[in-house]
N, CA, C and O of each residue as an XYZ file, in Angstrom:
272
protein
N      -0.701    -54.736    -45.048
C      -0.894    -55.723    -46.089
C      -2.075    -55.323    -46.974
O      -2.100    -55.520    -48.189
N      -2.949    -54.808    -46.343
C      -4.164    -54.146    -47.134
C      -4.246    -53.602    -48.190
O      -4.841    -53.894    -49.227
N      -3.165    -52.183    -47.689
C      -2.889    -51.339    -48.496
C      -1.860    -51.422    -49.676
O      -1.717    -50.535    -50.517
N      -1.157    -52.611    -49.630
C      -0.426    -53.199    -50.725
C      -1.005    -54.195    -51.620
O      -0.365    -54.369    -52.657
N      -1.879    -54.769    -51.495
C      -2.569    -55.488    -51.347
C      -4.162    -56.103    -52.208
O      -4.421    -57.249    -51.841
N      -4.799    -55.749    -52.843
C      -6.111    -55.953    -53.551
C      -6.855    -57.153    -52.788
O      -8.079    -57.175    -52.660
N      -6.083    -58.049    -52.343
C      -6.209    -59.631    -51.737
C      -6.354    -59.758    -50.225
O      -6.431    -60.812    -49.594
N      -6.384    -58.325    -49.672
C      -6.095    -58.375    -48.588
C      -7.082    -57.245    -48.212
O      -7.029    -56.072    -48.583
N      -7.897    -57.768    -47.488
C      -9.002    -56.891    -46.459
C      -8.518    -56.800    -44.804
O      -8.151    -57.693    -44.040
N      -8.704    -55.136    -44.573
C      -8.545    -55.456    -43.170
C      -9.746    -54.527    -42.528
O     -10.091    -53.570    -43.221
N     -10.329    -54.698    -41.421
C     -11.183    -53.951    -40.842
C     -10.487    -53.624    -39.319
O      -9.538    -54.365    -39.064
N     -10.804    -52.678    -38.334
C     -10.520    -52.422    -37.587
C     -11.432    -52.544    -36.271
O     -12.086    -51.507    -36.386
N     -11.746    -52.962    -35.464
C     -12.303    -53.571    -34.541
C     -11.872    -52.781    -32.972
O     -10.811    -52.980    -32.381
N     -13.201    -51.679    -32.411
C     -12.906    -51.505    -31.014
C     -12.967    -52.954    -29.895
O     -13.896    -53.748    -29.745
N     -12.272    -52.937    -29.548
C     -12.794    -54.130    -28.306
C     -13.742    -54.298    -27.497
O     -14.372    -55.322    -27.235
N     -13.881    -52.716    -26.894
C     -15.179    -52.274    -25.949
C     -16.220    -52.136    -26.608
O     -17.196    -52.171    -25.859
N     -16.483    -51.995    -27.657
C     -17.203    -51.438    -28.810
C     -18.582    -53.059    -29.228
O     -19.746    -53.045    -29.628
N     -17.731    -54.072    -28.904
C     -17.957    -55.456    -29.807
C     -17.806    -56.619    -28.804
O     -17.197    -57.620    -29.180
N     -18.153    -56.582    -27.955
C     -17.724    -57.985    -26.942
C     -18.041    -59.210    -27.331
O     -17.261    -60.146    -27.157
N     -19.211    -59.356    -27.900
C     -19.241    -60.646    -28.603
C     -17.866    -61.636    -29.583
O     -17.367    -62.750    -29.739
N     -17.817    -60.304    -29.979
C     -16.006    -60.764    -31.087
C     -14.855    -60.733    -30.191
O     -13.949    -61.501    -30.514
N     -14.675    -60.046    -29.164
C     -13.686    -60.534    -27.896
C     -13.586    -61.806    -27.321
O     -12.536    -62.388    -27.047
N     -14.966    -62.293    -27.117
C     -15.468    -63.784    -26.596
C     -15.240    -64.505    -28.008
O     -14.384    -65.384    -27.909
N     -15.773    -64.371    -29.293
C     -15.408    -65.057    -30.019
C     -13.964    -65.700    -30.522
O     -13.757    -66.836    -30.951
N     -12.994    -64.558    -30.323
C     -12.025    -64.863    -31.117
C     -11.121    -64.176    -29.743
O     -10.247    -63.351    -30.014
N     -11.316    -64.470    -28.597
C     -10.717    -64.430    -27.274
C      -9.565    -63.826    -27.348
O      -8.481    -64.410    -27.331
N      -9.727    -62.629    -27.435
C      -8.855    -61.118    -27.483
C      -8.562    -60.867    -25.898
O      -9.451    -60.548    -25.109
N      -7.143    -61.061    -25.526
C      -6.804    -60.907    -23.899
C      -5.686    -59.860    -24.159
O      -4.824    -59.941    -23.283
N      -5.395    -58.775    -25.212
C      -4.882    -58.088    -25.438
C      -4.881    -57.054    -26.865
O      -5.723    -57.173    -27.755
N      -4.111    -56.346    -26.878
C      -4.456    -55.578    -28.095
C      -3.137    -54.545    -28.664
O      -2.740    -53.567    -28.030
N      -2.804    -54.811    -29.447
C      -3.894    -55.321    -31.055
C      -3.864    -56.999    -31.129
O      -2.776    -57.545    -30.948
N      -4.636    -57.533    -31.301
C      -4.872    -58.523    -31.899
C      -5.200    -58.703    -33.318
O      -6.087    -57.919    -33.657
N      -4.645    -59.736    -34.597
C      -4.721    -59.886    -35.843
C      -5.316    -60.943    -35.931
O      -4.563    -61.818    -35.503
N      -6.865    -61.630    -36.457
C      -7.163    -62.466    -36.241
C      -7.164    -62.946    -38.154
O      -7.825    -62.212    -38.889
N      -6.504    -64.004    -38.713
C      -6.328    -63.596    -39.915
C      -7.639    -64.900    -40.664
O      -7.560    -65.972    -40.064
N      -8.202    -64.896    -41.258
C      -9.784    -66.044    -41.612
C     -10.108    -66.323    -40.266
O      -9.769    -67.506    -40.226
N     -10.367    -66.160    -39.568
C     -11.045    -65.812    -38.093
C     -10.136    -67.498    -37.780
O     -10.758    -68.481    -37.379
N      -8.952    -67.515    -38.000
C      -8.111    -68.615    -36.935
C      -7.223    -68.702    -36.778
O      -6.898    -69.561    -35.958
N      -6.088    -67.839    -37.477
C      -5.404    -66.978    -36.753
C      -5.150    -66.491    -35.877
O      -6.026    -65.637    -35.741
N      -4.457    -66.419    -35.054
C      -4.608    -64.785    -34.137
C      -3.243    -64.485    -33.692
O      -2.664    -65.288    -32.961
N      -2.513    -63.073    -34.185
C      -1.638    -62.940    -33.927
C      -1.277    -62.031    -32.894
O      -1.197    -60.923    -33.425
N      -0.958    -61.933    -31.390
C      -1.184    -61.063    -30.324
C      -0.079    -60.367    -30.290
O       1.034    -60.862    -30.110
N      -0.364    -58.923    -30.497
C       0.615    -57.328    -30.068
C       1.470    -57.393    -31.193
O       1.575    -58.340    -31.973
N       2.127    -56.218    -31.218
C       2.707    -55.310    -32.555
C       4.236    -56.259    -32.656
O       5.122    -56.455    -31.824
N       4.081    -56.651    -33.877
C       5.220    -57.313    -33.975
C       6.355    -56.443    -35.201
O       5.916    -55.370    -35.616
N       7.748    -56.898    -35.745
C       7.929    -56.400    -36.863
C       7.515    -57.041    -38.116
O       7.422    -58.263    -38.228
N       7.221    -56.048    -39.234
C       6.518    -56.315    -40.145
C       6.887    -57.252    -40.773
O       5.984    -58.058    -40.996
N       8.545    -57.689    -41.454
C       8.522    -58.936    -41.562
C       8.301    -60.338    -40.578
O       8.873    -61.287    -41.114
N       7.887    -60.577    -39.782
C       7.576    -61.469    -38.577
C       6.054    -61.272    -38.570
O       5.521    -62.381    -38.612
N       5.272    -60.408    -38.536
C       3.650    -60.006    -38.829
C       3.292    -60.946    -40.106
O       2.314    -61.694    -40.111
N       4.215    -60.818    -41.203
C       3.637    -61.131    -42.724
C       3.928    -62.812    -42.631
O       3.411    -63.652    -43.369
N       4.916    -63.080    -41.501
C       4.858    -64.534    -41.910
C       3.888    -65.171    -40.995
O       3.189    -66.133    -41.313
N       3.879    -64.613    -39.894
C       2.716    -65.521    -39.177
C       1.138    -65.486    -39.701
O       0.349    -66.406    -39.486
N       0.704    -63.866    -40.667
C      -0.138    -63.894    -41.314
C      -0.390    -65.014    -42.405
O      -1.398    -65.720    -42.431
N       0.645    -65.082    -43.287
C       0.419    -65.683    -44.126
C       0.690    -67.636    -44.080
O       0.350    -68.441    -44.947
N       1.390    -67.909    -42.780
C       1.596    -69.208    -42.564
C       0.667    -70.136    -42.753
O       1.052    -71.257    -43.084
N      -0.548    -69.917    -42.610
C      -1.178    -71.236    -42.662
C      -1.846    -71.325    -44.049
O      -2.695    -72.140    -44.410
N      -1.134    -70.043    -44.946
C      -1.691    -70.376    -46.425
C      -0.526    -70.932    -47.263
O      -0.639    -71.085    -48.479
N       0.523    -71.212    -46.630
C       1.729    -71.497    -47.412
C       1.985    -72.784    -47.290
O       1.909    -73.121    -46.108
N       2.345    -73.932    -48.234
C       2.836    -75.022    -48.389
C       3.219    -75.537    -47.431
O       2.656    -74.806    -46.616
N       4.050    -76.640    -46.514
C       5.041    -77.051    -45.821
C       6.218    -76.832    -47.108
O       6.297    -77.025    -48.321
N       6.982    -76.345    -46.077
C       8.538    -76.458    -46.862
C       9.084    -78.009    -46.993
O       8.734    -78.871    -46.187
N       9.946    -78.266    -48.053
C       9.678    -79.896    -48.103
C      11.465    -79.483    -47.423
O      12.151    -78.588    -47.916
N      11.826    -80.177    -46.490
C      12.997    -80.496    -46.336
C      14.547    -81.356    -47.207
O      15.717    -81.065    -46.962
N      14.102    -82.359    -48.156
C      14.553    -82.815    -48.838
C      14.926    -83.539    -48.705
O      15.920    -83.950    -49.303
N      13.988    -84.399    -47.358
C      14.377    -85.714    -46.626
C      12.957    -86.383    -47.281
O      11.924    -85.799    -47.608
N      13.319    -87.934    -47.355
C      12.372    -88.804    -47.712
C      11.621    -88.855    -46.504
O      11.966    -88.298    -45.462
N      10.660    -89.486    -46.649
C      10.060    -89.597    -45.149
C       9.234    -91.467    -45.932
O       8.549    -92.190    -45.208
């Protein structure tokens, strides 16, 4: 997403390297995607399935087209 991207920063993070950010953002596997640090998307997924869970919590609710 980075690399397509201008809007999109990614950094790369050892685990062993950084334990504080393991405890922070409670990494029990790897890769972990932690996307505005509340996110977190655990192990290699496919890229369309990656881009939506990335981008889900910046996207609208879909309106169903039921009254509520």
């Amino acid at each position: 997403m980075a690399v397509e991207s201008e809007h999109v920063r990614a950094t790369a993070v050892g685990a062993t390297e950084f334990p504080d950010l393991v405890r922070l953002y409670q990494v029990t596997g790897v890769p972990k995607t932690v996307v505005d640090g509340t996110v977190g998307i655990l192990g290699a997924l496919p890229e369309e399935l990656f881009v939506r869970q990335a981008l889900a919590h910046r996207l609208p609710p879909v309106d169903s087209g039921t009254a509520t």
